[in-house]
N, C-alpha and C positions, 0 to 999 in steps of 0.2 A: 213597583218599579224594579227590575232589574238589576242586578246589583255583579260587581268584579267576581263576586264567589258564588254566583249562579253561573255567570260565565264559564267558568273555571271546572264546578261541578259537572257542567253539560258537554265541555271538550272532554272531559279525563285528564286534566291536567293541573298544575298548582296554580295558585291567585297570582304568586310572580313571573310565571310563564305568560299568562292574559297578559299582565301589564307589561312586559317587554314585549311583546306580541302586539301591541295595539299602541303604544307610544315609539316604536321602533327602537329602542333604546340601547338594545342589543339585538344578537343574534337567534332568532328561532328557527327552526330546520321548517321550512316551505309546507312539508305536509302538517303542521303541528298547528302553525300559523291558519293555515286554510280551515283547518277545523276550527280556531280558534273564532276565526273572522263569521265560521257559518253559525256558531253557537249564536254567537250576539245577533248577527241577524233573526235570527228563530226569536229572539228572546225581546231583540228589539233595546237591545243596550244600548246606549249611549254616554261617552264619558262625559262626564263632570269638568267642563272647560275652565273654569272659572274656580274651580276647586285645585285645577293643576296650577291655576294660574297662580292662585294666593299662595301655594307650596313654592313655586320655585320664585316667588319675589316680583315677576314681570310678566307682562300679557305678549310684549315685541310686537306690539299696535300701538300708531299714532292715529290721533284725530287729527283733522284738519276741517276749519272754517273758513268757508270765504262769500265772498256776495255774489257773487255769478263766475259762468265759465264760459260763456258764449262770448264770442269778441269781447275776448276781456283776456289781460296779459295773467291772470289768476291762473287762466288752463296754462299757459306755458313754464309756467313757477310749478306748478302740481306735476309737471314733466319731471322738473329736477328735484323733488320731493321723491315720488314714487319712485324712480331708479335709486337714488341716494337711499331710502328707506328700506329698499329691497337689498341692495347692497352689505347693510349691517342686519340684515335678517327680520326685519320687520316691516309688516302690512300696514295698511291705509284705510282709515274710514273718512269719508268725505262729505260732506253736509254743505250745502248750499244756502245761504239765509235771504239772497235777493233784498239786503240790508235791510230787513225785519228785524229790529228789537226783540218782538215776541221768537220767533222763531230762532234765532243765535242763543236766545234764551235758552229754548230748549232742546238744543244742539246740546250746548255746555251742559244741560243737567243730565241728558241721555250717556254723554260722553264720560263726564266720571264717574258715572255710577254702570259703569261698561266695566269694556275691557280696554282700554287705552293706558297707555302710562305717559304720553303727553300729550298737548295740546299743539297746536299752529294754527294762530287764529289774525284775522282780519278783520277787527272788529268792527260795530256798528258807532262805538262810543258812546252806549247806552247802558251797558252792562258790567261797568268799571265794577262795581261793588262783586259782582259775580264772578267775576274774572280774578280777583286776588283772594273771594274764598276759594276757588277749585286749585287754586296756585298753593295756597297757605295747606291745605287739605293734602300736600303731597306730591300731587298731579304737575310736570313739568310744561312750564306756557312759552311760548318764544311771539310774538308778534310780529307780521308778514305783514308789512307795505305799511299799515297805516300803526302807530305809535301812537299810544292811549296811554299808559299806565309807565312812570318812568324805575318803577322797581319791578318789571318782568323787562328780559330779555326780547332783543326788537331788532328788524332787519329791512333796511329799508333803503331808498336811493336818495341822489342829494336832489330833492326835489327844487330847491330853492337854486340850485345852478341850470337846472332843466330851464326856468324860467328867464332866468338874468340872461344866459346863452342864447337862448332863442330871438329873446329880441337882438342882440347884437349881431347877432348871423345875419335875421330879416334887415337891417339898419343899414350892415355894408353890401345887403341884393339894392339898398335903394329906396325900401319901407320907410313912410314917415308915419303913416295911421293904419296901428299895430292892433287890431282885437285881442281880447282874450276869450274863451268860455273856461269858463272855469266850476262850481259844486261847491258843496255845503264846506262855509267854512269851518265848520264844527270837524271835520277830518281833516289831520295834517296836512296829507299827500295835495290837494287843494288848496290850502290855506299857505301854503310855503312854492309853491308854484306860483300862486298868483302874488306873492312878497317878492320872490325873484321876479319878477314881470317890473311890477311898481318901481324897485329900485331901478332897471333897468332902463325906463323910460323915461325918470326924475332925472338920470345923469344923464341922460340923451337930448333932455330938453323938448322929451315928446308928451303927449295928453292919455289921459288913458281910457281902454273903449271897452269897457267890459259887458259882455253879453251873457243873461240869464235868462234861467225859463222854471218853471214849475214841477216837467219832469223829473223823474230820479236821475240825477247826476252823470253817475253810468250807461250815458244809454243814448242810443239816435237820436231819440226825439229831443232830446235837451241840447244836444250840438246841433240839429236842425233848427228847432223856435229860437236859439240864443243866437244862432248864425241870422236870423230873419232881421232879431232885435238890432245887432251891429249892422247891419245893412241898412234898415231903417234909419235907424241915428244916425249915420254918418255913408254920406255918398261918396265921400270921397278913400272911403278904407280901403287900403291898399295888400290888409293881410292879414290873416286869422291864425291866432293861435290856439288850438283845443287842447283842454288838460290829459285825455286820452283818445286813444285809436277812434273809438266808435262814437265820442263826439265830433271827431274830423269828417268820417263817413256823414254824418249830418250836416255836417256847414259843406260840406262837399257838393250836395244834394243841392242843398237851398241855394248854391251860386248856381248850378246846373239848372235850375228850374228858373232864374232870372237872367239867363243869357248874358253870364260872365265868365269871362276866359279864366280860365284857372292854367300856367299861373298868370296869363299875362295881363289883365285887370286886379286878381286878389291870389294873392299867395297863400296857400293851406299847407299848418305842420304843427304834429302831434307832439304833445311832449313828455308823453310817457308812451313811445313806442314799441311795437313789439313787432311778429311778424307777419301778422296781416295787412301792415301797411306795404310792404311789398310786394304782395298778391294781386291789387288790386288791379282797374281796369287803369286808371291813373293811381301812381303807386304814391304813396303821401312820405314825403321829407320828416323823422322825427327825431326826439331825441332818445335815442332806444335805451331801453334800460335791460340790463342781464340779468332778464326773470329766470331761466335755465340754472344758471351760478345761485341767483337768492335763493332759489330753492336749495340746492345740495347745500349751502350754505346754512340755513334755518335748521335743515336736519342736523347737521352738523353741532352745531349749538343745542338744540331739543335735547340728543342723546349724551352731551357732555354732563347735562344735569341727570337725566335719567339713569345713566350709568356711573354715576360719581361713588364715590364709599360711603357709605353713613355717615353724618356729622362732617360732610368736607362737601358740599354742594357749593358749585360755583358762582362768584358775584354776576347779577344780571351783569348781560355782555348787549353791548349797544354798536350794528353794525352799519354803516354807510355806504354803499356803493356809487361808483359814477357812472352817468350815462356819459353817451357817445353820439354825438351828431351820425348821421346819415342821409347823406343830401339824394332824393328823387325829384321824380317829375314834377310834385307840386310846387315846386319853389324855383 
């Protein structure tokens, strides 16, 4: 293998020359450089990334995990990640798990045994154990949306007002039989949605009409079958709440396929909104959450520990954001 002082040899120049020459670090006079650049090609050099990386203390790569990016507010958070990241001079690796245990698994072990110096993860809530060795080990974690481990840093919305709000909004349009769909209670973001729901309906004096399905959580088919489930049980439901965008798309559908007015027989509205609900063909009422902001926000944090001085790393930071209604066509 090729080495800085074959390089060096083959141009006519010193081993410091190459290496300002090939890190840019300084200035080299263009013809010096060129020669430099064509040696290593001849020779087939390549540096040592990972060797520069352990030298100067930091790679300026984050990882980032999430469960999907298709109709999902994840891509719009990864927006504010990637600019924010780029901003203070560091790249992105991005890994998708499709909430696979296995696979977040081996996300996180690719990832610190990489080049990352932190983490941004979405966790499945499988892999607690793994998640505070790659923390303990160094590696800087911040938690995006869902909140697993309460000694790593976490960033998240008040998802328990998304729900209590929503029913009360539906209540004064005139709603008395309120659905929910809702996902594995085993993830916050779900399980504190559907608490705000419950409270909301206990002091309302209303019943509660929760719709489930078998599907993964995330995804059409589960706001589809769980929209069918609340229909069947109760004919007289007047209005669907989905825990995200692309479960509304699915109850959307299943009112569409049983010749119900949307909203004038059943009200549909998301309650972790983002901006595909205002795309659509009928644009869906939700409670938007500021995935763009969580993002810049997450980086924000990540690099506070990343860049801290030896021995002065910062106490986990625990952040809440509020949604914001946004009233459309389906309500």
């Amino acid at each position: 293998m090729a080495t800085l002082k074959d390089v060096a040899k083959l141009a006519c120049v010193d081993v410091s020359t190459v290496s300002r020459a090939l890190n840019n670090t300084s200035y080299v006079h263009p013809d010096t450089k060129a020669r430099i650049y064509e040696a290593a090609r001849q020779l087939g050099y390549h540096p040592n990334v990972m060797a520069q990386a352990l030298r100067q203390g930091r790679r300026h790569t984050i990882g980032v995990v999430v469960p999907r990016l298709h109709l999902a507010i994840f891509s719009e958070i990864l927006q504010g990640v990637e600019e924010e990241a780029r901003r203070h001079g560091y790249a992105t690796l991005i890994c998708v798990t499709e909430d696979d245990p296995k696979i977040e698994s081996e996300s996180l072990n690719r990832l610190r045994n990489g080049f990352v110096d932190g983490i941004l993860i979405a966790a499945t809530g499988r892999n607690g154990r793994l998640l505070r060795d790659v923390a303990a080990s160094g590696i800087a974690v911040v938690q995006l949306v869902r909140p697993q481990e309460r000694r790593l840093s976490s960033i998240v919305a008040d998802y328990d007002a998304c729900g209590y709000d929503a029913v009360h909004y539906l209540y004064n349009r005139g709603c008395r039989e309120i659905g929910i769909i809702t996902g594995p209670s085993t993830l916050a973001p779900y399980r504190v949605r559907y608490e705000g729901y419950r409270r909301a309906v206990e002091e309302l004096g209303l019943q509660e009409n929760v719709g489930e399905s078998t599907s993964p959580g995330n995804s059409f088919e589960y706001g589809y079958q769980a929209a069918c489930q609340l229909l069947d049980d109760n004919y007289a439901l007047d209005a669907i709440l989905a825990a995200v965008d692309v479960q509304g798309l699915g109850a959307i559908r299943a009112l569409t396929e049983r010749g119900i007015a949307i909203p004038g027989q059943v009200r549909v509205m998301s309650l972790t909104g983002h901006a595909v609900g205002g795309m659509l063909g009928l644009t869906m009422t939700s409670m938007e959450i500021p995935a763009h902001l969580m993002g810049e926000k997450a980086v924000q944090m990540l690099l506070d520990e990343v860049e801290a001085p030896a021995g002065r790393k910062p106490q986990p930071q625990h952040l809440t954001l509020s949604p914001t209604l946004v009233e459309r066509e389906s309500t």
